[in-house]
C-alpha positions as CSV (number, residue, x, y, z in Angstrom):
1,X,71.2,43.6,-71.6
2,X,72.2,40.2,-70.2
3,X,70.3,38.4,-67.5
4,X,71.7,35.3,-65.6
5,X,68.8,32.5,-65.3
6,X,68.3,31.4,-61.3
7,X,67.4,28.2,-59.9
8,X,63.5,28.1,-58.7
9,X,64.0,29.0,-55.2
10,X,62.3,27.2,-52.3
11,X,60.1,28.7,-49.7
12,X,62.7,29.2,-46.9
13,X,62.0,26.9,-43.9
14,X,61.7,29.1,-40.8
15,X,63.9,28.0,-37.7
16,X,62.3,25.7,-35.6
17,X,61.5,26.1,-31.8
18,X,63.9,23.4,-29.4
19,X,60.7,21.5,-28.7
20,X,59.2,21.0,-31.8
21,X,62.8,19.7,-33.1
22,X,62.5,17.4,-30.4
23,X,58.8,16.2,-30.8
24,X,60.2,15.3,-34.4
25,X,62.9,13.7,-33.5
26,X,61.2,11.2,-30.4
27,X,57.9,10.6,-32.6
28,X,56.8,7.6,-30.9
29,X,55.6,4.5,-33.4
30,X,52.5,3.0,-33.2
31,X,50.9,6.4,-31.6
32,X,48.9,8.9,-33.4
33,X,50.9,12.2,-33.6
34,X,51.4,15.5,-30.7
35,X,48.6,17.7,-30.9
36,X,51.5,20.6,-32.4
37,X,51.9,18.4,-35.6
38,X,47.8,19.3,-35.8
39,X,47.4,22.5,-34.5
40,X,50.3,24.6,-34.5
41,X,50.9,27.5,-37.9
42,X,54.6,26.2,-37.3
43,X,54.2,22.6,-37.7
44,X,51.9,24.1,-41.1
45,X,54.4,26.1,-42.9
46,X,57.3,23.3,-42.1
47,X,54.9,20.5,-43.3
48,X,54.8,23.2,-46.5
49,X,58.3,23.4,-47.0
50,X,59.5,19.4,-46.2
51,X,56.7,17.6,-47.8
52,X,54.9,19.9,-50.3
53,X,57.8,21.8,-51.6
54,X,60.0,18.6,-52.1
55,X,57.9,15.5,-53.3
56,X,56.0,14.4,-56.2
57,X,52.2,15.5,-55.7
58,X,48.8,14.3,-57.7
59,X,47.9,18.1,-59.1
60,X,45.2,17.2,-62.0
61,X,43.9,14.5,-64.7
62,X,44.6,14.8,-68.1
63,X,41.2,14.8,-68.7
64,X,40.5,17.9,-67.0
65,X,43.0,19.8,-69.8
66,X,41.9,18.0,-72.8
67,X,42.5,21.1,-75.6
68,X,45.4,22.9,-76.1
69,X,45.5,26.1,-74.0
70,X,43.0,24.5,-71.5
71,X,45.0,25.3,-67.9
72,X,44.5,24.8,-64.5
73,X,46.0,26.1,-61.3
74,X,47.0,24.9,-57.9
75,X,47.9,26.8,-54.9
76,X,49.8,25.1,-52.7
77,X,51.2,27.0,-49.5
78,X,52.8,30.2,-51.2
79,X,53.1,28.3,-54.7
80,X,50.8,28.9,-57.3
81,X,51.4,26.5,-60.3
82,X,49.8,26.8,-64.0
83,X,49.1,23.4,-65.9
84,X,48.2,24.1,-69.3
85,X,48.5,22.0,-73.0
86,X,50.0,23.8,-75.5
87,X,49.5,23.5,-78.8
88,X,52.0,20.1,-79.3
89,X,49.8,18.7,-76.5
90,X,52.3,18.2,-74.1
91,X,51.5,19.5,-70.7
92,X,53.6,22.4,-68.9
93,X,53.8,22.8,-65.0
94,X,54.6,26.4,-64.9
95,X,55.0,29.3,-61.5
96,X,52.1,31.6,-62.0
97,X,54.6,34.3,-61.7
98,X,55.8,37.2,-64.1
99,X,59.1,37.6,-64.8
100,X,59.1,41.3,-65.0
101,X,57.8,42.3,-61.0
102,X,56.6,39.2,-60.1
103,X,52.4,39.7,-60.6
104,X,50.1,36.8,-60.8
105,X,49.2,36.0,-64.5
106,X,46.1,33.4,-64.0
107,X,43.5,34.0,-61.4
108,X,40.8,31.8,-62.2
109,X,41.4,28.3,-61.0
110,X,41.0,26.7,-64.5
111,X,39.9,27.8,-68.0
112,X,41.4,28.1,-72.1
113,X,44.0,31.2,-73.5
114,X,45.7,31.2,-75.7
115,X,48.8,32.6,-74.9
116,X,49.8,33.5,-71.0
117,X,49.0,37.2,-70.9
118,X,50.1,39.2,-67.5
119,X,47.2,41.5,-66.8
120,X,49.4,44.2,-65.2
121,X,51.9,45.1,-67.5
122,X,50.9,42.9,-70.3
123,X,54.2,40.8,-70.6
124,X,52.8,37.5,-73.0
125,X,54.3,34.3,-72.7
126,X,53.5,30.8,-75.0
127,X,52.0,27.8,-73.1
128,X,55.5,26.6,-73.0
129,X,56.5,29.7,-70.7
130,X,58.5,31.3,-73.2
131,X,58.7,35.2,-73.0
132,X,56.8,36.1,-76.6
133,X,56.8,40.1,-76.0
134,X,57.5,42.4,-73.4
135,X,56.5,46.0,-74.5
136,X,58.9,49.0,-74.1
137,X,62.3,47.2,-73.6
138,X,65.6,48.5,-74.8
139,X,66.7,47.4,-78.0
140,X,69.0,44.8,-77.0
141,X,66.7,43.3,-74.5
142,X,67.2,39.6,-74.3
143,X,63.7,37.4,-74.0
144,X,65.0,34.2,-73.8
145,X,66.4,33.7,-70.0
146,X,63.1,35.2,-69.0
147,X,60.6,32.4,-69.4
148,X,58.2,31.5,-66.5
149,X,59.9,29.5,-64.0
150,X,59.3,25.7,-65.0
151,X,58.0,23.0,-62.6
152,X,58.6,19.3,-62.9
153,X,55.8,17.3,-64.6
154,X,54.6,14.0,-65.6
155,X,51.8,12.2,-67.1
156,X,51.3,8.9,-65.9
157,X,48.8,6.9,-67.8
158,X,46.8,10.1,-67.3
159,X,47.0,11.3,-64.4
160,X,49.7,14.6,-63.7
161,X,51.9,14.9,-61.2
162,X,54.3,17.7,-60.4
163,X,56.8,18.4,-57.8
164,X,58.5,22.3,-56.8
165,X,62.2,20.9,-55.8
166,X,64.8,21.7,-58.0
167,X,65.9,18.0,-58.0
168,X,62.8,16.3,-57.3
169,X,62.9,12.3,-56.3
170,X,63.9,9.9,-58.6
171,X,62.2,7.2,-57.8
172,X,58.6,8.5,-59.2
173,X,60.3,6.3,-62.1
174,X,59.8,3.2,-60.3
175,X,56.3,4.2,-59.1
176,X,55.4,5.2,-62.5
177,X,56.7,2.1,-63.8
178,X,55.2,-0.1,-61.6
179,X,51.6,1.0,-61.6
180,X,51.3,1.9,-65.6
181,X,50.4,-1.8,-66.5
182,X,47.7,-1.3,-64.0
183,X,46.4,1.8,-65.4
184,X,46.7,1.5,-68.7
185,X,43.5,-0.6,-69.5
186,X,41.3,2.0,-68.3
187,X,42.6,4.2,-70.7
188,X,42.0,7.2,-68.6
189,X,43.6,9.4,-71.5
190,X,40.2,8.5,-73.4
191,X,37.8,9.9,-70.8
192,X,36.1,13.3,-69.6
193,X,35.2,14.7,-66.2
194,X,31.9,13.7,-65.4
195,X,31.4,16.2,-62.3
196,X,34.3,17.8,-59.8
197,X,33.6,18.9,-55.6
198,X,35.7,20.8,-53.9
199,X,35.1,20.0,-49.8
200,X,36.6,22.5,-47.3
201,X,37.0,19.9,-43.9
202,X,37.9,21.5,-40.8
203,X,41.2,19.6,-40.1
204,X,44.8,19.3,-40.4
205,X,45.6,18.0,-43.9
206,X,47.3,14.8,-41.9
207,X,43.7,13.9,-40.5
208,X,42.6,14.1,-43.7
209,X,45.0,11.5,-44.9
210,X,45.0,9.7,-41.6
211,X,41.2,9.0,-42.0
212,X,41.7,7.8,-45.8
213,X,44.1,5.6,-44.8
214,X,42.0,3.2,-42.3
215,X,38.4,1.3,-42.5
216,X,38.2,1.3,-38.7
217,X,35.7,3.9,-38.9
218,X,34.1,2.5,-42.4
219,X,30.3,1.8,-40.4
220,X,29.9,5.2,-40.5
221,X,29.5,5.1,-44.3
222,X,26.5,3.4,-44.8
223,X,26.5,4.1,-49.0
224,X,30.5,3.1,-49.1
225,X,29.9,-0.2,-47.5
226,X,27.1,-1.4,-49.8
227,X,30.1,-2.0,-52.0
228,X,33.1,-1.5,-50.4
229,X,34.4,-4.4,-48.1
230,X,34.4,-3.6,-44.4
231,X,37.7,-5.9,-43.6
232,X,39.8,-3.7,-45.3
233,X,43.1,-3.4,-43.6
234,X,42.5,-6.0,-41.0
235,X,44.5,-9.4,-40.5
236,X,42.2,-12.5,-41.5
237,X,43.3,-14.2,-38.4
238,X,42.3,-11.1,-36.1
239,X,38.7,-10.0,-38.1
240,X,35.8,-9.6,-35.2
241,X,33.3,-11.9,-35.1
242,X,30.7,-9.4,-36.6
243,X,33.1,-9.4,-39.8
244,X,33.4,-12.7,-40.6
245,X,30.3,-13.3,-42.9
246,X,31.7,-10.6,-44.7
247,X,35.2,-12.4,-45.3
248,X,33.9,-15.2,-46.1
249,X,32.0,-12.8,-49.3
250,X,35.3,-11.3,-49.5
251,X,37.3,-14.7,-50.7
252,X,34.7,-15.4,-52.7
253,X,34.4,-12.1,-54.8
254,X,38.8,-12.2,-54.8
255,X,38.7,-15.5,-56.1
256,X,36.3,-14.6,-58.9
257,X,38.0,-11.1,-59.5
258,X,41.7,-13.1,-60.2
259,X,40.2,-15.3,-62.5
260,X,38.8,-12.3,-64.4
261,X,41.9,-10.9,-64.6
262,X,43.6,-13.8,-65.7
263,X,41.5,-13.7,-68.5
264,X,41.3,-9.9,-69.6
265,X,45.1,-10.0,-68.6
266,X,45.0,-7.4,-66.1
267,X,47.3,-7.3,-62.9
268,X,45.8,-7.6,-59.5
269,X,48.6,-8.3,-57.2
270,X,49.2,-6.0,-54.4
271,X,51.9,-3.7,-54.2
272,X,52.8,-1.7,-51.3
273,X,55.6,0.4,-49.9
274,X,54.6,3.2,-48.0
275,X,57.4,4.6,-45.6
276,X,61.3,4.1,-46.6
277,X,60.6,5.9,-50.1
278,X,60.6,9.7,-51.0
279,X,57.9,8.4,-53.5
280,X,55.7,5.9,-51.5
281,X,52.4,4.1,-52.5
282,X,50.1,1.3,-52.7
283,X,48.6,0.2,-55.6
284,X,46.0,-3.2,-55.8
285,X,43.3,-4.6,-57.9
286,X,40.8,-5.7,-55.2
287,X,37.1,-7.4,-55.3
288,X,33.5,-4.8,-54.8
289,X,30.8,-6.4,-52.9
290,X,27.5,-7.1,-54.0
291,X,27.4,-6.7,-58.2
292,X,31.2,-6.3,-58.0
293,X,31.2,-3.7,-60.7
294,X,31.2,-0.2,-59.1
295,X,29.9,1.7,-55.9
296,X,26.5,2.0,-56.2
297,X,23.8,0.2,-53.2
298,X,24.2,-3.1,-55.1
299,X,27.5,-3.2,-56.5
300,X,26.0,-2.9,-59.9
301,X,27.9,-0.7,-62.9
302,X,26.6,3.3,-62.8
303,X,28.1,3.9,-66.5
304,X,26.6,1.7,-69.7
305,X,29.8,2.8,-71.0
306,X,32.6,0.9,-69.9
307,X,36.4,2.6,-69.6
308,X,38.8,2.0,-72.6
309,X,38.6,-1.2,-74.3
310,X,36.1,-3.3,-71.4
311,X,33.5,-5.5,-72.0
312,X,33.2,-6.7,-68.7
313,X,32.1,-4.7,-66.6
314,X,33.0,-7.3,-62.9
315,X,36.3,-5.8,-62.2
316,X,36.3,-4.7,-58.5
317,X,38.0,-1.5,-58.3
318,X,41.9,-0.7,-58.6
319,X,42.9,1.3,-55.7
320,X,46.2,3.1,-55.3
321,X,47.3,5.7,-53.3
322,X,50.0,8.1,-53.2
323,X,52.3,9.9,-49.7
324,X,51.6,12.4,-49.2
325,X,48.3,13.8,-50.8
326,X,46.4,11.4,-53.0
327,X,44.2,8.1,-53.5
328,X,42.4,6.7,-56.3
329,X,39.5,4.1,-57.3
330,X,39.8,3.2,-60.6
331,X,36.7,0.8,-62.0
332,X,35.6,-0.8,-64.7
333,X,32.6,2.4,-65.4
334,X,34.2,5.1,-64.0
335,X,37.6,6.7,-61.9
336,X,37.3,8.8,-59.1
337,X,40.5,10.7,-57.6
338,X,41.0,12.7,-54.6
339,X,44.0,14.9,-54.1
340,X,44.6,17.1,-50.8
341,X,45.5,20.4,-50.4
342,X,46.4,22.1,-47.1
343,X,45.0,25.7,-46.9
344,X,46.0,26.4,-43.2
345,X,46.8,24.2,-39.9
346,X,43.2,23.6,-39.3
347,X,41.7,24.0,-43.3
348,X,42.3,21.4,-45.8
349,X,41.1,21.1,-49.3
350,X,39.4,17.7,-50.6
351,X,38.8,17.9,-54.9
352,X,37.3,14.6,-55.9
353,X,36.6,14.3,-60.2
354,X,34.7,12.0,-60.9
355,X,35.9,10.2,-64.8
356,X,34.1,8.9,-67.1
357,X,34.7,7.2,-71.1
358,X,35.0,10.6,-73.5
359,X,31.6,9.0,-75.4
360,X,29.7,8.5,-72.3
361,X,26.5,10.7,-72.9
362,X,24.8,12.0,-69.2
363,X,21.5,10.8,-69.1
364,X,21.7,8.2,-71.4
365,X,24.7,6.2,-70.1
366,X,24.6,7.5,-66.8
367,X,23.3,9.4,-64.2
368,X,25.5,12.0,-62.9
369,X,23.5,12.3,-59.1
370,X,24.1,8.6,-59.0
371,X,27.7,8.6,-60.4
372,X,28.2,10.9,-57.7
373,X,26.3,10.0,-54.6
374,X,28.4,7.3,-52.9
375,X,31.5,9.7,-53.0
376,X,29.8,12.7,-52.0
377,X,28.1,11.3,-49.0
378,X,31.3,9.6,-47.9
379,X,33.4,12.8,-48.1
380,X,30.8,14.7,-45.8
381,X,31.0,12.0,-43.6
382,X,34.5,11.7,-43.3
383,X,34.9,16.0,-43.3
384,X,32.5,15.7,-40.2
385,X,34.8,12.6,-38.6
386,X,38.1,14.8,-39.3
387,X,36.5,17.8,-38.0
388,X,36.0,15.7,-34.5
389,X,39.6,14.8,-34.7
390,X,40.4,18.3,-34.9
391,X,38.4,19.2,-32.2
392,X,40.2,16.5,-30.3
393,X,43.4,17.0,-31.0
394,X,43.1,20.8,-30.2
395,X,42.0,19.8,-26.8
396,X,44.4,19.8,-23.7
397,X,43.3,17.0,-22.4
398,X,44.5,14.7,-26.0
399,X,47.3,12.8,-25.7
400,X,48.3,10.6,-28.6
401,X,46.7,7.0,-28.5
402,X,47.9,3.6,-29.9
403,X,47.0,2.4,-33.6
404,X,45.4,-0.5,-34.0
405,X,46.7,-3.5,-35.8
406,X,43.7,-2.6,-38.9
407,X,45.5,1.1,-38.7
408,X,48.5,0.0,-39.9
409,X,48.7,2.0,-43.0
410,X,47.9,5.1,-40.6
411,X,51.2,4.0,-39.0
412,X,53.1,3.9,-42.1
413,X,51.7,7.4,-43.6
414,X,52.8,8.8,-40.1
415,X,56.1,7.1,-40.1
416,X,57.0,8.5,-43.7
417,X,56.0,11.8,-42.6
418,X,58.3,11.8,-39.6
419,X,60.9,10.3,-41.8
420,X,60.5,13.4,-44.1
421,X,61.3,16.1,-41.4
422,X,63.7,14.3,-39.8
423,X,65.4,14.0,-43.0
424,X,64.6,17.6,-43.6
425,X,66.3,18.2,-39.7
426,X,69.4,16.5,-40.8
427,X,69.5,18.4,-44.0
428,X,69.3,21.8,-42.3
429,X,70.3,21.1,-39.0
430,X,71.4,25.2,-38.6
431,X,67.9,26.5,-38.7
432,X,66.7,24.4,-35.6
């Protein structure tokens, strides 16, 4: 029995409806998006099949598979993916589908095996995917071409990222690259998840994003802004008046953070470029208010036991963030990530984990409802502001409205977006 291996395939991209094609086409700059690109199931599955299907997504920490046979899985759109260690401790991306008629294998959305066991007809494959025994098969029946479909992995200073294409985008290598150096010191491959929230908000997964991207809206998050700088994304030479005893904390706190990391030898410069590449992203060491160490009411440091190799614990927070579903603050105590998820036009996921050093000891070095609380009241916050947007946007009476200059990296995460379908347009012009 011979079988010929086949490429993964892609969810097929439905044809798209005259207007839409257009609306993607004359997507005005500077203007927040037509209500479609928020409401409508079409604009869903496309945005499933262009962006989901074909770039490199945040999927998991390497903390949160620490042992061999440890797994998780994601669902994204039709996809379901399998992370798991195997026993060499590298990490496979693997289709939670069986090769013999196509039945789920995992079900639970994380756990240990230790082999891959189908539950309907029992087919067993290793953590690598390889078929290991497929019962009642002729005798020359041929295991090998029959492993679980592979997906594109990669650890990056411990943090997984996967992509579905068959050729996914080659510059994640000049993204991985660049923001190692900045990583690395936290040693995030030496820590443990502290606590992990899944938040359902009732918006678009671009609203979601959209809000993330912006502190326009950062006074309604009274625990964030006890540490977190209110000027954030704003021109110094355009800041409100109301702002400007806070700037003027601001340059303090960043002149004291670069000379900290001139002397622990850690980089702080910014690095941003968010629209032109398949792989965009912003990465920057930047000052905390208050203590300067972590978000907690007074800036102070919520862990006793510091990431990696730290002793001190003044280290503002490393933020980076990812097109199209991810952002990151990275301290000198703790990491927190967020990856998004769409579940439907108008249902997002939000997982936050929350990291801490693999010896920290919960109760002793820190408390896990205060580790927590700034993040968790800031995520029910902003669910509440997206679902308003949503509400909004679902409205006849919305019509797109101009950015403002402080939006500016709203712009840019809209202007990759459109960049993505139009590119996706030109690709596959025959299906319009």
């Amino acid at each position: 029995m011979t079988t010929t291996p086949s490429r993964t395939r892609r969810a097929p991209r439905k044809p798209l409806s005259p207007e839409l094609a257009g609306l993607i086409v004359d997507r005005v700059a500077g203007r927040s998006l037509q209500a479609p690109f928020y409401t409508s199931p079409e604009v869903f599955d496309l945005d499933i099949v262009e962006v989901f299907a074909k770039h490199w997504l945040f999927a998991a920490t390497d903390a949160e598979i620490p042992e061999p046979g440890d797994y998780v899985t994601l669902e994204i759109g039709p996809y379901s993916v399998i992370l798991v260690r195997d026993d060499d401790e590298r990490v496979s991306a693997l289709h939670n589908v069986c090769r013999h008629r196509g039945a789920r294998i995992l079900n639970d959305a994380c756990g240990s095996v230790g082999n891959l066991v189908c539950g309907y007809h029992h087919w067993t494959y290793s953590t690598d995917g390889s078929l290991l025994h497929a019962d009642s098969q002729p005798a020359d029946f041929d295991r090998s071409p029959l492993g679980l479909r592979k997906v594109a992995v990669r650890s990056v200073a411990g943090l997984l990222f996967i992509c579905l294409a068959d050729e996914p985008p080659a510059d994640f290598d000049d993204m991985a690259t660049r923001i190692t150096p900045y990583l690395e010191p936290h040693a995030l491959t030496r820590t443990k998840v502290a606590a992990q929230e899944d938040l359902i908000e009732a918006g678009n997964w671009k609203l979601v994003m959209e809000n993330n991207r912006e502190c326009y809206h950062c006074d309604g998050h009274p625990e964030l802004s006890c540490s977190l700088f209110p000027t954030y994304g704003y021109d110094p030479a355009q800041l409100p008046a109301r702002l400007l005893p806070a700037h003027e904390r601001y340059l303090r706190a960043e002149a004291d953070l670069h000379r900290a990391c001139a002397e622990h030898g850690l980089p702080f410069e910014e690095f941003e470029d968010l629209v032109q590449p398949l792989t965009a992203y912003r990465i920057q060491r930047e000052p905390l208010d208050g203590a300067g160490e972590s978000f907690t009411p007074d800036g102070s440091a919520v862990s006793r036991r510091l990431l990696g190799d730290f002793t001190e614990p003044k280290l503002g927070r490393l933020s980076m963030h990812l097109q199209p579903n991810a952002w990151f603050h990275v301290l000198s105590d703790h990491a927190v990530t967020f990856s998004v998820i769409p579940l439907a036009a108008d249902r997002t996921l939000v997982r936050t984990t929350w990291l801490v050093h693999e010896d920290a000891v919960e109760g002793q070095d820190y408390d896990l409802e205060e580790l927590k609380r700034v993040w968790h009241q800031t995520n029910k916050q902003d669910g509440t502001f997206v679902e308003r947007a949503q509400l909004g946007v679902s409205s006849p009476a919305y019509e797109p409205g101009p950015y403002a200059p402080n939006e500016y990296q709203v712009e840019a995460f809209c202007s990759w977006y459109a960049n993505r379908l139009r590119a996706g347009i030109a690709a596959d012009p025959g299906v319009i």
